[in-house]
C-alpha positions, 0 to 999 in steps of 0.5 A: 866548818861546823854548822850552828844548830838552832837550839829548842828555845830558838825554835819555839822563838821563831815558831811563835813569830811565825804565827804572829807574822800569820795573825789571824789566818787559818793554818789549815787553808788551802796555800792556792786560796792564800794566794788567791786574789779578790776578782777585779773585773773591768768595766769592759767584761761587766758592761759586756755582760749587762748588754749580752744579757740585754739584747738575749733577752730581745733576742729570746721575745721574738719565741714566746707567744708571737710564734703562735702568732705567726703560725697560725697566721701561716695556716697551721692548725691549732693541733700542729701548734701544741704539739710544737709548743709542748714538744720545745718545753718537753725539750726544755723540761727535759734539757736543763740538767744537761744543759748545765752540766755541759757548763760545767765541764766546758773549758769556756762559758763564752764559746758556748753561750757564743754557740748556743746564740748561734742555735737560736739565730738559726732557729729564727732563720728557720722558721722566717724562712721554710715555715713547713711543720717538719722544719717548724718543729726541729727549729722549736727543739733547737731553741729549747736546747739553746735555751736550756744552755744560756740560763746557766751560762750567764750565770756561770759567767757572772759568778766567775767575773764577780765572785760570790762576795759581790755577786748578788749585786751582779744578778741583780744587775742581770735581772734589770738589763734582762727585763728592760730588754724583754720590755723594749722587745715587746713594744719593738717586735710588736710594732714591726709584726703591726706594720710589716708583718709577722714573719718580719719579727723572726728576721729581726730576732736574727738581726738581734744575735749579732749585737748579742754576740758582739757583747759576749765578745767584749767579756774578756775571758781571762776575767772569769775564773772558771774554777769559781764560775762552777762553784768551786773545784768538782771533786773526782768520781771514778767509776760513777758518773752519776755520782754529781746528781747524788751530790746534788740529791743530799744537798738538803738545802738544795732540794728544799730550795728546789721543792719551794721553787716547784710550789711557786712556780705552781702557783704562779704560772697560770696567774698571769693566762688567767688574768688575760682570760678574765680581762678580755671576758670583762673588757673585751674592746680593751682586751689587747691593750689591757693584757699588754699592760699586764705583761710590761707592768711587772717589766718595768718593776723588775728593771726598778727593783732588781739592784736593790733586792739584790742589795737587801739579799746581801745586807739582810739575807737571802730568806726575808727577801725570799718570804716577800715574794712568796707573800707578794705571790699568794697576796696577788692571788688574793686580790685577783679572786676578790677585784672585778675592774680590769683596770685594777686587775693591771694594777695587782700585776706590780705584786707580779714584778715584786715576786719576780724580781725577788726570784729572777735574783735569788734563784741564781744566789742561793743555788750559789750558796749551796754549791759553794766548792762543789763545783756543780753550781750550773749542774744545780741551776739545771735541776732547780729549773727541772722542778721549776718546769715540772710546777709551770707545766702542772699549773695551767692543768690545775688551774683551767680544771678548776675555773671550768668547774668552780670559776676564775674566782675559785682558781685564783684562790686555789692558787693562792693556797699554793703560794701560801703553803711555799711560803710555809715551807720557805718559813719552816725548812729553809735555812739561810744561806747567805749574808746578813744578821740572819745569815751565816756567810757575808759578815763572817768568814767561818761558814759550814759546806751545806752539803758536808757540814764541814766547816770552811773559812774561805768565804772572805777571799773571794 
């Protein structure tokens, strides 16, 4: 039986119909990214995330400066106790690259952040218990290391839940339970050190991992896409292994980000010792509640702002949102050089909570940007908070050289210049990575790898 054979019209006819039926989809794409559905993740998995990401950051205030509280209470000296601090943020300078490359490679972000709040339960354990220096150091280096896992995870974890589409929201959200969990922390850990005792807070910060982990396990893992939790699918490197850090290292928009962030954080990291310093020389009655006030007011202004400024990133850019908190960052170091109340001095700590919520949102945000089909977004997060903690480290030094020599006045002031210079480079080389009038991802569906310069339509899909 002989077989009919389409003639040329008919071809064309159907080919055209074809590409009627396709309508405005690019025929280069990807048929996976076709197939590949907007993320839906349930109310369980997001409100899982909020409490995980609250109750850690409860967990996490029981080492910050209480743990110099409590040794010194245990009679270890001074020495001992910087040797200790500057040996856990040497591990933690030093562990953020791995730390994220650890989250890109593992086959669930739930385990290891499930492992890593077992690390830090272990080490408030250790230091409750056997509060020995030997011991007392190692439980130091294993906070650091866990903490230097956690960071990325969360945000590898939120990436994959939401999707880059909605994810600014989601790290705004992050940001509030981070902060309002840190906050009732504070005022919690602080009553108990008050009226129990010291020790009694790293028992607590024990206690506080159980809840942390059973809001991790609320986070289904079938909702997080772990392709989109990397940022995309890690091309092959055979024979290099080195070759995702030179990725990271031509990414232009990468590491001016990462060079603005060092600025910031240059300036920035003293402010707030300093500030301390001036209010308990000025009111030293008042000095603890006045610092203590300092310390929640930019809490309270993070929980406040974070959803909106997450919103405004996406609405209007990424770069108006990050301007503002440099500029609320160097008009704070202003004012503290030229206000003498210690009251007021509380006050200006509300530009503290503005240019901290704009960069507890949109350092996870733009790394996101950038990264985008890397799939090298935790191995960035890690290089960006390597040049943070190369700026948090020098800041101090800059900033206790000069107020020995020039007074706080004069440091302040130092400070300040630095922000404004961060403010000029985010101004001049920082380009737009995101959505809005300004941007070129978010209304649009045709974006340009930043890394490549490649052009790519898939920003609609996910």
């Amino acid at each position: 039986m002989p077989v009919a054979r389409p003639q040329h019209g008919d071809d064309q006819s159907g080919r055209a119909k074809a590409e009627r039926r396709l309508g405005d989809v690019d025929l280069r794409m990807p048929l996976v990214a076709l197939a590949r559905t907007p993320p839906a993740p349930s109310r369980q998995s997001l409100g899982g995330l909020d409490w995980f990401v609250f109750f850690l950051a409860d967990a996490q205030v029981g080492f910050g400066p209480l743990i110099a509280v409590y040794l010194t209470a245990q009679s270890c000296t001074q020495g001992d106790i910087g040797f200790v601090l500057t040996v856990g943020g040497l591990i933690a300078l030093a562990g953020q690259m791995p730390g994220g490359a650890l989250v890109d490679t593992a086959r669930s972000e739930r385990v290891v952040a499930a492992a890593s709040v077992f690390a830090l339960a272990a080490s408030a354990l250790m230091l409750a218990v056997w509060p020995v220096f030997a011991v007392v150091l190692a439980a130091k280096i294993l906070h650091s290391a866990a903490s230097c896992i956690l960071g990325p995870a969360i945000g590898a974890i939120s990436l994959g839940l939401v999707g880059h589409a909605a994810v600014g929201d989601r790290f705004g959200r992050n940001a509030r339970f981070a902060s309002l969990g840190a906050g009732f922390a504070a005022l919690g850990m602080g009553t108990v050190g008050y009226l129990v005792s010291n020790r009694a807070v790293f028992f607590v910060t024990v206690a506080l991992c159980i809840p942390t982990l059973l809001a991790l396990g609320l986070i289904r893992s079938g909702e997080i896409d772990a392709e989109r939790a990397h940022g995309g699918k890690a091309a092959l490197h055979e024979g290099d292994p080195a070759e995702p850090v030179y990725s990271l290292v031509r990414n232009r928009p990468l590491m001016i980000f990462a060079g603005c962030l060092m600025l910031f954080h240059f300036a920035n990291a003293a402010m707030l010792p300093l500030t301390a310093s001036v209010v308990t020389m000025r009111s030293s009655d008042l000095a603890a509640a006045l610092v203590a006030a300092c310390i929640l007011v930019p809490q309270i202004v993070v929980a406040t702002l974070a959803p909106w400024v997450g919103r405004e990133a996406v609405q209007t850019g990424r770069r108006p949102m990050l301007l503002l908190g440099f500029a609320a960052l160097s008009m704070r170091g202003v004012l503290l050089a030229l206000v003498t109340s210690p009251y007021t001095l509380v006050a200006v700590q509300v530009l503290d909570g503005l240019s901290a919520t704009v960069l507890a949102v949109l350092v996870p945000l733009i790394i996101a940007d950038v990264t985008r089909g890397t799939g090298h977004f935790n191995l960035a997060q890690g290089a960006v908070g390597s040049a943070v903690g190369i700026g948090a480290s020098l800041s101090p030094v800059l900033a206790g050289f000069t107020t020995d020599s020039y007074g706080s006045s004069t440091a302040f002031l130092g400070l300040a210049t630095l922000a404004t210079a961060g403010f000029i480079a985010v101004l001049m080389f920082m380009p737009e990575t995101g959505g809005g009038p300004f941007g070129r991802g978010g209304r649009s569906t045709k974006t340009r790898h930043p890394a490549s310069g490649k052009s790519n339509r898939l920003s609609g899909f996910v």
